[in-house]
ROFIMAR-898364 format. One record per residue: y, z, x of N, C-alpha, C in turn. Coordinates in steps of 0.05 Angstrom, whole numbers, plus 5000, padded with zeros to 4 digits. Atoms other than C-alpha are relative to their C-alpha. Example, Ala and Ser with C-alpha at 12.3 -4.5 7.8 and 13.67 -1.06 7.14 Angstrom:
<recs>
497650005018491051565246502450005018 497649994984497951435273502250144985 
</recs>
This chain:
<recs>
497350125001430451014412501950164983 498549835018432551424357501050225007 500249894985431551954391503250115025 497449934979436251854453501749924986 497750045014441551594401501750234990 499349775012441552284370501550195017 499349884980442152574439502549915014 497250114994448152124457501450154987 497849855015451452324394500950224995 500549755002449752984401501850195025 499050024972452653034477503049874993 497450055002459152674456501150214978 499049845012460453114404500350295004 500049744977458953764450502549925017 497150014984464953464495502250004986 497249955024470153394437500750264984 499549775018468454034408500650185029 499449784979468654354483503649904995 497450024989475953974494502150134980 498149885022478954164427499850255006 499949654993476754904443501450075022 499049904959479054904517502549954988 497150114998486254544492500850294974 499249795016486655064427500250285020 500749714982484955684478503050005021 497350114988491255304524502150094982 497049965027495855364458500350244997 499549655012494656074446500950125026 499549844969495156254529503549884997 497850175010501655814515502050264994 498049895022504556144454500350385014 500349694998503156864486502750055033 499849964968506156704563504149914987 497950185013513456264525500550134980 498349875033518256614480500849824985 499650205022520655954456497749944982 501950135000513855764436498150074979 500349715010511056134372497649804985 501150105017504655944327498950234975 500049835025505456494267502850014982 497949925015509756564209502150275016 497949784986516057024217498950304994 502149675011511957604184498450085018 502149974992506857544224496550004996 501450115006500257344224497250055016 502649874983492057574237499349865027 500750154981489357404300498049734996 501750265022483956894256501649874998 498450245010490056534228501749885025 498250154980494556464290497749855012 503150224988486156184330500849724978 500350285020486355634266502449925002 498050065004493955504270499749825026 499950084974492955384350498049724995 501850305011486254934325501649794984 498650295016490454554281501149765021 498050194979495854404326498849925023 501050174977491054214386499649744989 500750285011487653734343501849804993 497650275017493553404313501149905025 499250084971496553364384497649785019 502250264985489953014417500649794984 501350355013489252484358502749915003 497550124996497152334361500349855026 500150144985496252214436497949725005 502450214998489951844429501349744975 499150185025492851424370502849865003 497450055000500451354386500949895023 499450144971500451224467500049675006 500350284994497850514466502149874992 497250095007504050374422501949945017 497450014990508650624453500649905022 501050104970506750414519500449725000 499450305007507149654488502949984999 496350044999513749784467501550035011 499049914978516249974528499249855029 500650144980513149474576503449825020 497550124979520449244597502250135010 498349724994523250014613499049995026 502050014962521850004696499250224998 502949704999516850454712500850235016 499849744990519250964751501050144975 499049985034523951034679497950124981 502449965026517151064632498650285014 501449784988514551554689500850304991 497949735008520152064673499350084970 500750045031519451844599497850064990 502949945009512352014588500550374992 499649725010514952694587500350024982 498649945017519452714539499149834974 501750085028515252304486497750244997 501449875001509652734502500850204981 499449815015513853324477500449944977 499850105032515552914420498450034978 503750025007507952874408500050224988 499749705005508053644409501450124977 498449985026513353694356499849884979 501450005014510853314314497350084987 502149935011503753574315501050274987 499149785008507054244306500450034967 498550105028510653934243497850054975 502450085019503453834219498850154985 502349625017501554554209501149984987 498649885035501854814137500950155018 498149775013506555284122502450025024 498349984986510855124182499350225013 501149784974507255634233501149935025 498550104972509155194296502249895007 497249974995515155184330500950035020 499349964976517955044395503049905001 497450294991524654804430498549725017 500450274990525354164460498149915021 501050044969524954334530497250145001 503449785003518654884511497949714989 501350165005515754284481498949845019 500450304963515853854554498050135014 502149844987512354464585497149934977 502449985013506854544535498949774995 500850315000505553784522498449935027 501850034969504053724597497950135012 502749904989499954244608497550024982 502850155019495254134550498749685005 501850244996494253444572498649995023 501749894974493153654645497650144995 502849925009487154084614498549944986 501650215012485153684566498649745018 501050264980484153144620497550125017 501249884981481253604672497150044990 502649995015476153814622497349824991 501550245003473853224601499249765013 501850224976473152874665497250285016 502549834985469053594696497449904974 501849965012464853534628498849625003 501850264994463052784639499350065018 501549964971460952874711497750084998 501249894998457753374699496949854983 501650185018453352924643499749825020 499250314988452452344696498549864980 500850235012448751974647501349894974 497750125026453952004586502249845026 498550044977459251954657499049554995 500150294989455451224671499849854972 500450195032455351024588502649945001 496750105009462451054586501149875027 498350204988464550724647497949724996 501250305010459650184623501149864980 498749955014462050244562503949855002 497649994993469150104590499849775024 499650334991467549514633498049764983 500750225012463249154589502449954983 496650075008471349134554501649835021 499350084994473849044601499149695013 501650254986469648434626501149744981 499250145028471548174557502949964999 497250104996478148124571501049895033 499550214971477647744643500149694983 499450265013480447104639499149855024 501750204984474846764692500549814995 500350235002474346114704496549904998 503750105010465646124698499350294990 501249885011461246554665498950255016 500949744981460747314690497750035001 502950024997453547324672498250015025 501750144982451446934729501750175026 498149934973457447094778498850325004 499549704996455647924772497650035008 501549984985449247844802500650025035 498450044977453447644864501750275011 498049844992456448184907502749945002 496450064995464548224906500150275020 497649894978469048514954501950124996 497649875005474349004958501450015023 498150004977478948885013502650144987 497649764999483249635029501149955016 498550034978489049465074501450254996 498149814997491650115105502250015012 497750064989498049945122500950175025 499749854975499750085191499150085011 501849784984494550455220499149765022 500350204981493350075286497050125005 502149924983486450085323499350195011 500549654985486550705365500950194985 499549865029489751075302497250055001 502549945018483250975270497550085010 502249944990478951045319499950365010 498849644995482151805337499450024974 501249855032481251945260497549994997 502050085004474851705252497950215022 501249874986472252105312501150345009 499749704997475652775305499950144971 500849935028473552805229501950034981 498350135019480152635202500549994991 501450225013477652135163496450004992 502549964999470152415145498449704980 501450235020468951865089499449665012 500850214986470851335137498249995024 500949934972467751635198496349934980 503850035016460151585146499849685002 500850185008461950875129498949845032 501050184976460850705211497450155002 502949974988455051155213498149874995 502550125017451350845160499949744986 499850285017453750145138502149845014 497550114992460049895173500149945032 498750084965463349545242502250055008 497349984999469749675273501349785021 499150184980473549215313503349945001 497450105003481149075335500049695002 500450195003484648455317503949955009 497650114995491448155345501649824978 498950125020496548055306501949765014 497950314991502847465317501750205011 498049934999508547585350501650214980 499049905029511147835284498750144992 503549805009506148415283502650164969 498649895015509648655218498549874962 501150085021506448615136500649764987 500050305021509748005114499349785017 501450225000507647585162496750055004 501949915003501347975169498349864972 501650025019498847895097500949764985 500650225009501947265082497949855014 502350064979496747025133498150014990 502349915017491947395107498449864977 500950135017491547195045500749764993 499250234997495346535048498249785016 501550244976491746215108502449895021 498350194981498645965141502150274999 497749885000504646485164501149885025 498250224980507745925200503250024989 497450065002515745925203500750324999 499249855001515446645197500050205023 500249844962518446945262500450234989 499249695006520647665235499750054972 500649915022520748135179502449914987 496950125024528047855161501849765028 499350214984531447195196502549954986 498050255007537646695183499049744998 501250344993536046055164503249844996 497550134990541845595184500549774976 500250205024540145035137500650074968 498949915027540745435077502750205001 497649834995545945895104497750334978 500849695011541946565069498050065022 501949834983537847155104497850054984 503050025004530647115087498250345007 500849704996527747865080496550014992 503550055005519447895075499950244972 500249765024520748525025502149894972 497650095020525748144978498549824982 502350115022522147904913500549755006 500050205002525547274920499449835019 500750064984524647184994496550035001 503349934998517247344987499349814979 501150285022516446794919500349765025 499350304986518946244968497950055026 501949944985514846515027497349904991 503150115013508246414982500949735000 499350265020511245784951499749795036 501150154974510745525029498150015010 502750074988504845735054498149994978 501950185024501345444986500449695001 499850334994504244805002499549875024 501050064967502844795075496650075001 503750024999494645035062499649914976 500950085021494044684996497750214981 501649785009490245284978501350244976 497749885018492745774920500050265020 500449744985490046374967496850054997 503249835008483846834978498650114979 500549865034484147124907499549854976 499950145016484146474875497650004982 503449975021476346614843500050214995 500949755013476747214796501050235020 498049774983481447594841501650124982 497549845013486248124838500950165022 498949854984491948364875501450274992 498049835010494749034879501550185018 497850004978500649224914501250025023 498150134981502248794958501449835006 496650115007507848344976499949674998 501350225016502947684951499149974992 502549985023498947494903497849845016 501850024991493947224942498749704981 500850245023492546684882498950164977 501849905015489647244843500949954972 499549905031489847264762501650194996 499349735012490547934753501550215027 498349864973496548244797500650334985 498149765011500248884794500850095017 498249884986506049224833499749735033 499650234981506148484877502149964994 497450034990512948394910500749694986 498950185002512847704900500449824968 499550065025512447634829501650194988 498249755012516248284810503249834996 497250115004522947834808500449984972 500650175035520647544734500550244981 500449815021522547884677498949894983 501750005026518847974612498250094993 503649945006512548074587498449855015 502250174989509347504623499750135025 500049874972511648004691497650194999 502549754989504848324713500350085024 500549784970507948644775499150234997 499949785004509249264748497550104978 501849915025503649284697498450245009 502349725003499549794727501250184999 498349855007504950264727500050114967 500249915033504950144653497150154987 502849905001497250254651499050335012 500449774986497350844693501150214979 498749805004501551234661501150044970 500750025033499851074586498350204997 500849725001495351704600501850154997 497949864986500552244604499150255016 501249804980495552704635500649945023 499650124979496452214691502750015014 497149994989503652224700501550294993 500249754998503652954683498850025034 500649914975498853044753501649795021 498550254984502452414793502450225006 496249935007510152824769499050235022 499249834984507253424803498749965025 500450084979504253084866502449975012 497050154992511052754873502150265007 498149734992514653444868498650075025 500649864971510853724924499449855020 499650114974511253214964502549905012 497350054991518353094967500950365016 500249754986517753874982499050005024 501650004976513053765039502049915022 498250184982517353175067503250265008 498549864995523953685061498750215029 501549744970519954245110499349935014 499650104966517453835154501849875023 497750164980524053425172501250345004 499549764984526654125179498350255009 501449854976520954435221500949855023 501050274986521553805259503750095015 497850004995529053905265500650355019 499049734985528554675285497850035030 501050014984523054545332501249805032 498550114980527754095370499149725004 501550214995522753505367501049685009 498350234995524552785400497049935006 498250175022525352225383499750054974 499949965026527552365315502449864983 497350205016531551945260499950204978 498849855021535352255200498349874978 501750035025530152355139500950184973 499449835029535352545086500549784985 499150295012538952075044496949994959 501549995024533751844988496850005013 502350004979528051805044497250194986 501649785000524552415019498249864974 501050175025522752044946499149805000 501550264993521551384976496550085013 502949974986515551705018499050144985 501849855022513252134959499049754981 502450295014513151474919498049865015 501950194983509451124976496850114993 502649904992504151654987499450144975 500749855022503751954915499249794983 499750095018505451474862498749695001 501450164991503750804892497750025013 503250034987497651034917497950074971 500949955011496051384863499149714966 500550255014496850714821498649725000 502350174985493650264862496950034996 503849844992487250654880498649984961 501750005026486350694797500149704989 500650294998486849934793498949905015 502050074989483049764844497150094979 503249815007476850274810499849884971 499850135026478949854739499049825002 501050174990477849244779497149955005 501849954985471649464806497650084970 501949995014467949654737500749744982 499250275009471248974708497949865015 500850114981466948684760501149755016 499050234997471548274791499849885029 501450144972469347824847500750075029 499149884987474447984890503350174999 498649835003480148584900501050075025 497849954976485448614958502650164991 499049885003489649164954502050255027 498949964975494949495003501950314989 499649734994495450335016503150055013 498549974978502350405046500650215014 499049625001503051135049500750055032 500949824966501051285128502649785012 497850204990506550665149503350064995 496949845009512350985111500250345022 500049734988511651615141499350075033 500150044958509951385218503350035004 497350084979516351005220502550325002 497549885002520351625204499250275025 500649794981516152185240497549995025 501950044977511351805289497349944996 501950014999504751515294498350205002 501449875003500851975316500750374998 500149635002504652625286499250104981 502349915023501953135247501049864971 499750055028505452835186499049734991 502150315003501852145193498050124995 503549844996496152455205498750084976 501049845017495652845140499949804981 499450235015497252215102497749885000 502950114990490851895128497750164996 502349915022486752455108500249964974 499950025026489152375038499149784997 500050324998488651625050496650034994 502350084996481651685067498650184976 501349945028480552074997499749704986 499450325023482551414958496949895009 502350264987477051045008497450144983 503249805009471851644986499449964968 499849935032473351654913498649634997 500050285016473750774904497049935020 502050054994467050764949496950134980 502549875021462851254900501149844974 499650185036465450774838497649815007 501950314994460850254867497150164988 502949995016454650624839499849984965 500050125035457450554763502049665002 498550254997460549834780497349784993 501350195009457049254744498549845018 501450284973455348874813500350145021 499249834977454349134879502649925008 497049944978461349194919500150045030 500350014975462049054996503050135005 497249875003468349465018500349895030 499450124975471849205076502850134997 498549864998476949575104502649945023 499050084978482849335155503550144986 497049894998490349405171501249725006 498350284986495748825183501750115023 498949994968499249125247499750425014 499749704995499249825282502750085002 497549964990505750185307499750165023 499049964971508850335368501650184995 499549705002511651055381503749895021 498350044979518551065423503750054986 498050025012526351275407501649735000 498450195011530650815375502049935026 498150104978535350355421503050134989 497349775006541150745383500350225013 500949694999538551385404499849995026 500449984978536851205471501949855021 497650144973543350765498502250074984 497349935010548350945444501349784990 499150245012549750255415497649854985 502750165011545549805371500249695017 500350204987542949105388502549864993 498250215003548448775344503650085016 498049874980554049245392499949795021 500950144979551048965447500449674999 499450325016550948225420502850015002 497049965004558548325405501549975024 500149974974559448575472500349655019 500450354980556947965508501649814986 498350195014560147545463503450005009 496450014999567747795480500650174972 499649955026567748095406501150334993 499649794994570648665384497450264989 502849925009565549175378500850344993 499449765007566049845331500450325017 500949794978567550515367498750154990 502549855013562650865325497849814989 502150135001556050575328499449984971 501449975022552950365258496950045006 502349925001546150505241498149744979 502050345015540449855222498450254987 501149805019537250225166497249844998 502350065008529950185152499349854988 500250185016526749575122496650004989 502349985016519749875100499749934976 501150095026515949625047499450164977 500449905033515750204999503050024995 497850045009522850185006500349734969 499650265021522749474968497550054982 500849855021516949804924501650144981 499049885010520750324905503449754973 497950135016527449864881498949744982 501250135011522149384851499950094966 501249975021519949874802502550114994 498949865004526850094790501749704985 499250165012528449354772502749935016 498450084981533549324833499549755017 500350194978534348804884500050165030 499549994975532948894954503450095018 496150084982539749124998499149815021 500250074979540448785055501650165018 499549874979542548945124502849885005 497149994999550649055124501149744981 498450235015551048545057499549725010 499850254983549047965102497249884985 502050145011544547645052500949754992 498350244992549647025058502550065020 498149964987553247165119502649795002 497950145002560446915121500149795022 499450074983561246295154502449955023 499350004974564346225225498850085030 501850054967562646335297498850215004 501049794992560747115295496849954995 503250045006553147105309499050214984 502649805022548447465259498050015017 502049774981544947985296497750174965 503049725020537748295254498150055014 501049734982533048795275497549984985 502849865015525048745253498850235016 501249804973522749345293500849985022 498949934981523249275359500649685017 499050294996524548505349502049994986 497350115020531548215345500949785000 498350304998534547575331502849954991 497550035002541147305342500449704997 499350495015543646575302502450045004 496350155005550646245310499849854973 499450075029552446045234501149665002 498450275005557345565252497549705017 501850114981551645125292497549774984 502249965020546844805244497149905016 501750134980541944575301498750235021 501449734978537345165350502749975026 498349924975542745335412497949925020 502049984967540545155486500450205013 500449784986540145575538503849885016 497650134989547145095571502250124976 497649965020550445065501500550394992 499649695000550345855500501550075015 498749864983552646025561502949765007 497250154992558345515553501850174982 497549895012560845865494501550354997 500149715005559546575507498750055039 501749984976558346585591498350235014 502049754989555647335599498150134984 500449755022552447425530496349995012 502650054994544647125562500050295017 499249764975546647585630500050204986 499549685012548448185592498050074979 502749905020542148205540497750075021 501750034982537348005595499450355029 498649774979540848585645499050314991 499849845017540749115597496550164997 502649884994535149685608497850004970 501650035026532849655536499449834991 501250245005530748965532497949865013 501950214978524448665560500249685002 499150364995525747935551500049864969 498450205019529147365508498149745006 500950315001526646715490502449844994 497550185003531946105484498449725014 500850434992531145305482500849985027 499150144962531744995559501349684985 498350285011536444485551499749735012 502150195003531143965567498449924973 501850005022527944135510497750154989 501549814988522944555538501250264987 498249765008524345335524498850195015 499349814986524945915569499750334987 500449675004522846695576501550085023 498049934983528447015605499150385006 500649675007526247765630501850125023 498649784989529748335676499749865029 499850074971532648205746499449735007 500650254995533447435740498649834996 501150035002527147355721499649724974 500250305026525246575683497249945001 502350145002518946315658500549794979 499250255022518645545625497350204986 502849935023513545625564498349885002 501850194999509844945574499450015035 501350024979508745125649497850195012 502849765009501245445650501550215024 500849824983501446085682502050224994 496949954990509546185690499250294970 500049785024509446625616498750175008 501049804993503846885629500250255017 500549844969505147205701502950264981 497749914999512647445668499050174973 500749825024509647775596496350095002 502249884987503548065640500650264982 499849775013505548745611499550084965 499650035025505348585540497149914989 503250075000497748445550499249674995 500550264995493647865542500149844971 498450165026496347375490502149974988 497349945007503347475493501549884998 499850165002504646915520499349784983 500750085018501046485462501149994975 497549865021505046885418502049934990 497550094996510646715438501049654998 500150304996509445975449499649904969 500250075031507145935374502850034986 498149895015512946275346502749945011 496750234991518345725388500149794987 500150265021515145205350501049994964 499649995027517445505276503849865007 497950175005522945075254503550284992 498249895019527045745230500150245027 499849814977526846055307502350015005 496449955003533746435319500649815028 499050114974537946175385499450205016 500549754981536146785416499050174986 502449825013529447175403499950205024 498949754987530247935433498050174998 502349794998524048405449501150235013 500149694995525049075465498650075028 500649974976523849325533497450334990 502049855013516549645525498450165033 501149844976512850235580497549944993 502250005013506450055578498750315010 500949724999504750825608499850094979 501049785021506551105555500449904968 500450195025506350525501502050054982 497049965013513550675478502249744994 498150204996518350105457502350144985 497249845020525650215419499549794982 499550005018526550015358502749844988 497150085008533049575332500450124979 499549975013532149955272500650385003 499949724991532850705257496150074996 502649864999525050825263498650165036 500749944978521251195315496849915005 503050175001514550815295500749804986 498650185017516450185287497549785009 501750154992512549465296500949704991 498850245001515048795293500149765012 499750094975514648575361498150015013 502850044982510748495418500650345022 500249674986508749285462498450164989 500849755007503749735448497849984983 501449945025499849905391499349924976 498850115025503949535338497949665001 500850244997499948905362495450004991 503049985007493149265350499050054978 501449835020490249255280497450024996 502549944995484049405261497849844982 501750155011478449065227496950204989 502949785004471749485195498349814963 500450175021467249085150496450144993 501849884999460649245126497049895011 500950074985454349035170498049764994 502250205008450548645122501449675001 497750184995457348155126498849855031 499550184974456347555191502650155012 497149934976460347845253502149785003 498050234995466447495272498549925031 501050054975464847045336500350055020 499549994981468847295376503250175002 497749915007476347595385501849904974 498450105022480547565319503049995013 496950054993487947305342501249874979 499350225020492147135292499750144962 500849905022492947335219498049764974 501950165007490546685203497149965012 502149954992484446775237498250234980 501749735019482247415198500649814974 500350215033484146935131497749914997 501350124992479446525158496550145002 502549864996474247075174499250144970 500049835037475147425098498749764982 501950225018473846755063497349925010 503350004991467246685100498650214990 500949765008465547315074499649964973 501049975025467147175004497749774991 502050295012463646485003496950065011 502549814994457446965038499050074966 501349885028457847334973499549844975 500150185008458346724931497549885011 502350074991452246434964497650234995 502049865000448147044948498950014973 500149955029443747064892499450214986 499949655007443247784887500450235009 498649754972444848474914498250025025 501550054973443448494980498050215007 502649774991437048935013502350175015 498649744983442449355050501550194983 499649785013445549975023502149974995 497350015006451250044985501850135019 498249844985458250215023499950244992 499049855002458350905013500150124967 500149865017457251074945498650184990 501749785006455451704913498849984977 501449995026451751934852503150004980 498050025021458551924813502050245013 497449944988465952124838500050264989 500249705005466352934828502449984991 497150015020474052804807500649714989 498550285011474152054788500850014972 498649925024477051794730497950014972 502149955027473752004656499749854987 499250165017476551394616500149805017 499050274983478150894676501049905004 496950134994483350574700499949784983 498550145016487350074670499649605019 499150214989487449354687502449875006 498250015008494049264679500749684993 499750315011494448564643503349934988 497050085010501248214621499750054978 499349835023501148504551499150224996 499549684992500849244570497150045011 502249804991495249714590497249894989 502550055015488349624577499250274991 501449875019483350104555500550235011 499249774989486650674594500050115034 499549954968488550914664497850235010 502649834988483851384705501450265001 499149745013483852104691498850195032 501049764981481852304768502050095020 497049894991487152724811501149845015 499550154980491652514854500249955020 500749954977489752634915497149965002 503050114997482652464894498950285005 502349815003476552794907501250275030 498949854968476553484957499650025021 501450104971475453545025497249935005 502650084983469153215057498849914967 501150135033465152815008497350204985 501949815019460353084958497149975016 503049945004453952814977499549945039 500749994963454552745063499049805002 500750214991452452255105497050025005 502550044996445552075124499750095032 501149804979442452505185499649605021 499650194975445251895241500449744991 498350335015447051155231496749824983 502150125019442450755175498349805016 501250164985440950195223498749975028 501049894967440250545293502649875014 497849954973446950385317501850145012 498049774998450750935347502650044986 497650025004457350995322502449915026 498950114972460050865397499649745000 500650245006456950165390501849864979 497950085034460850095320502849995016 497150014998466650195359501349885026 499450224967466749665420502049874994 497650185018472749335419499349694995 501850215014469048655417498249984998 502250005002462948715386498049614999 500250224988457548155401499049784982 498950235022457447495364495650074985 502749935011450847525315500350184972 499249795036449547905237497150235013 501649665005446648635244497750014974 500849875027440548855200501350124984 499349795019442449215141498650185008 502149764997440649855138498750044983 
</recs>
């Protein structure tokens, strides 16, 4: 015993004396490369004294960071985080100037701005070092992330005793935002995606799952994790009764959203047992949130949206490698809208504006904050962890589902999956990873782009109204957009100010993808299909007419309600067949869809689908996207489902986001029923992450950071995983089998 104690201490003190040597050897490459940057008197000084001047000042610089960050990081919990992100710099340097201060005789000496450089890249190597030299140790590597969740375990605020519960497998539900069904199944089978393409060889199912009418994330994942996304027809509506516009991305529209479907399933959510959400646009019921939309409104300390932000980037190695992910991907994004632009490419929307920074935050910063809270989560041992990737969804709508710039997004994507699947071999309890999407997208130019008017032109139009001679433009309503102004401590815009439209008779025209709805204000009661065309007689005729629309829904002024489609075309809704025969194109369930989503109490007077090819699975868009999803056509309706095999199959087709709710909590109350790790193989983990983090992420709790953010890059581990897949699938089922689109009711051996 004594023995290996000596050998611990002996091994940690070999890594502190390597990092101080590697960061002093940094100071002197430093002071030699930087004329501002000097560590000798003005005389000059032996090469012995400037080595010990450089040792000083490393040392004083590590223990200042190690000693002074947690502070400051406290004291700054109410600076928005993109703010502290920038800011980490410029304390850092601070750091630097004072350690400098520290040397006798006044040897060190930088400027301000020489100070920002050198600060950053000593912590970048100091980090680097000290996560290769744990690894490389995997057995100090698995003391300290033990080490670091038996803390953290100590600061869960359970409701029973972990003891018992961490025998029990938990769950990590990755939602990759956007990626539809046939997406994943093309990544997965042209190697992509190598990490995900292992988890079907050797442990996993895949399967598509129909989303609502409203194939779009807020009513997607209130579903999800709510159990009820009833009343929610689109990603943004009118409600007549309150007179305001209801936005699924708007902190306050998304509190009231939960605040209904908690009172309509009496349920808090899926996360309500030793959960944790992280960013997405509900809390699911969990405890422990971070970068969730729907609590981000709250200020204070008691606000744990933003906390992992704070946790993350209380490292500053971390937001040192994050700052320069973020530069070169706003670089990337610049070159490819203009390759994209010189190559002539169509359909294409304008990706200048602030576009370029919003999709660097998506796919850099928010991923990179996420993915290290989830892997905090995960040696916390927390029962369960639902967390939402947006990166590949921001970057369809602007340059296409399946173009190369999605594409590349999803390999990075599928680092995060590689990296938070090899944590599960230092994680306190086994981990079941379950992997899905809330809607796909649909490829096709914008109805701007392709008739030269928008929907609310058109609207106008029919109406008699006057209608602008220069088209406006319906601006994007993605979700890292309302990330991004989250962490910036902004509000949501809305679409042309109409977040209390002025009352009178002009109808309020909005655009979720390639669904639009049109309300009369002055009206406070749903419109008929009579009282419409009394007050406006060509505006039905002229939507219905119009080559870019496949069909309208509207009340029958019976009571009944009506699918109005191209060339005269009527189907009632309650008469079997009639829907069906007329939204044949839109595949099977369209009609259902539709019929559900006449019954929400907050349905416009006129619901507007987009005229969709099913050849070539193209619809338009009311917004400016060219991968958009909202509506019913295509792709946008197919997401995907992938769970791991030792999990009960679903019985049968998933329709419905409440349905997959439904299928997830069976799952956890599976793992809850178990009294120990299961005989099947872990998802996918390795002997220990080749870049994960050295220290471990952060929990991010409502009074700052925990015991430190994760020190592994940002882009994760490098191509193809470390330790390969297993020579064919673990159980004997092909991978072609894994990928039926309904697989058959019954639970698979483990492998």
């Amino acid at each position: 015993m004594h023995q290996g104690r000596w050998r611990t201490a002996g091994s940690a003190l070999f890594r502190v004396v390597t990092v101080w040597a590697v960061s002093t050897l940094t100071m002197l490459a430093l002071a030699g490369i930087l004329p501002d940057f000097r560590l000798q008197s003005a005389d000059g000084d032996s090469i012995t004294r400037i080595g010990l001047t450089a040792a000083w000042g490393a040392g004083a610089f590590g223990l200042l960071s190690a000693l002074v960050w947690p502070v400051l990081v406290r004291a700054l919990l109410l600076v928005p985080a993109l703010v502290l992100g920038l800011l980490v710099f410029f304390l850092n340097g601070s750091l630097l100037l004072i350690a400098l201060d520290l040397i006798p005789d006044g040897r060190g000496a930088a400027d301000p701005q020489t100070a920002i450089v050198v600060a950053a890249v000593m912590s970048a190597v100091a980090s680097a070092t000290s996560t290769a030299l744990a690894v490389r140790d995997d057995g100090a590597y698995r003391r300290r992330l033990s080490r670091l969740a038996d803390r953290k375990r100590r600061r869960r605020r359970a409701g029973y005793a972990a003891g018992a519960a961490e025998t029990r497998p938990g769950t990590v539900f990755l939602q990759l935002d956007g990626v539809g069904h046939e997406v994943l199944r093309h990544a997965v089978t042209t190697s992509l995606m190598p990490a995900t393409a292992r988890l079907l060889d050797t442990s996993h199912r895949l399967m598509p799952w129909r989303t609502d009418w409203s194939s779009q994330t807020g009513a997607s994942q209130l579903g999800i994790l709510h159990g009820s996304n009833f009343d929610v027809p689109a990603f943004r509506w009118y409600e007549k009764d309150t007179g305001e516009v209801v936005v699924c991305n708007r902190p306050t529209s998304a509190a009231e959203l939960q605040r209904r479907a908690v009172r309509r399933t009496g349920s808090p959510g899926l996360l309500a047992r030793d959960g944790a959400g992280r960013g997405n646009l509900f809390s699911g019921g969990a405890d422990q949130l971070a970068l969730v939309l729907s609590v981000s409104a709250r200020r204070g300390r008691e606000n744990r949206s933003r906390a992992g932000y704070f946790a993350y980037f209380s490292d500053p190695a971390n937001a040192v490698r994050t700052a320069l992910s973020l530069v070169a991907e706003i670089a990337r994004e610049v070159y490819q809208s203009l390759a994209a632009r010189l190559r002539g490419d169509r359909p294409r929307v304008g990706r200048g504006g602030s576009y370029p920074f919003i999709r660097a935050f998506a796919t850099v910063v928010e991923r990179d904050v996420v993915v290290a809270a989830v892997i905090g989560d995960m040696l916390a041992g927390r029962a369960a962890v639902y967390a939402d990737l947006v990166g590949y969804d921001e970057v369809a709508h602007h340059s296409g589902p399946r173009s190369r710039d999605a594409l590349q997004v999803l390999r990075r994507l599928d680092r995060s999956v590689e990296l938070i699947c090899k944590v599960t071999a230092h994680a306190p309890r086994e981990y079941r990873i379950v992997l899905l999407s809330d809607h796909g997208q649909s490829p096709g130019e914008t109805f701007l782009g392709r008739f030269g008017l928008t929907l609310r032109d058109l609207v106008r139009a029919g109406c008699g109204l006057p209608v602008p001679r220069r088209a406006g433009r319906t601006h994007s309503g993605a979700e890292a957009r309302a990330a991004v102004l989250a962490a910036l401590h902004r509000p949501v815009e809305e679409e042309d100010g109409q977040a209390h439209p002025a009352p009178g008779s002009d109808p309020v025209v909005l655009a979720s993808g390639n669904l639009g709805l049109v309300s009369f204000p002055d009206v406070p009661h749903r419109l008929t299909r009579q009282q419409i065309e009394r007050r406006h007689p060509v505006l039905l005729a002229t939507l219905a007419a119009h080559p870019g629309i496949g069909f309208l829904l509207v009340r029958g002024d019976d009571g009944g309600s009506l699918v109005l489609g191209p060339d005269g075309a009527e189907a009632r809704l309650d008469v079997p067949g009639e829907a069906e025969a007329l939204l044949a194109a839109y595949g099977p369930g369209a009609a259902d869809a539709v019929r559900r989503t006449d019954g929400f109490p907050h349905v416009a007077d006129i619901m507007v689908n987009s005229a969709y090819d099913p050849g070539s699975g193209s619809v338009h868009a009311f917004e400016e996207q060219i991968g958009s999803h909202g509506g019913l056509g295509g792709e946008q309706g197919h997401a995907f489902l992938m769970w791991p095999s030792v999990l009960s199959e679903p019985p049968g087709p998933v329709n419905g986001a409440e349905q997959v709710h439904t299928l997830l909590r069976g799952w956890l109350a599976e793992a809850e029923a178990t009294d120990g790790p299961a005989d099947g193989p872990a998802d996918g983990p390795a002997d220990g992450p080749a870049d994960g983090p050295a220290d471990g992420p952060a929990d991010g709790p409502a009074d700052g950071p925990a015991d430190g953010p994760a020190d592994g890059p940002a882009d994760g581990p490098a191509d193809g995983p470390a330790d390969g897949p297993a020579d064919g699938p673990a159980d004997g089922v092909p991978r072609e089998d894994r990928l039926q689109e309904h697989p058959p009711a019954g639970t698979l051996p483990s492998a």
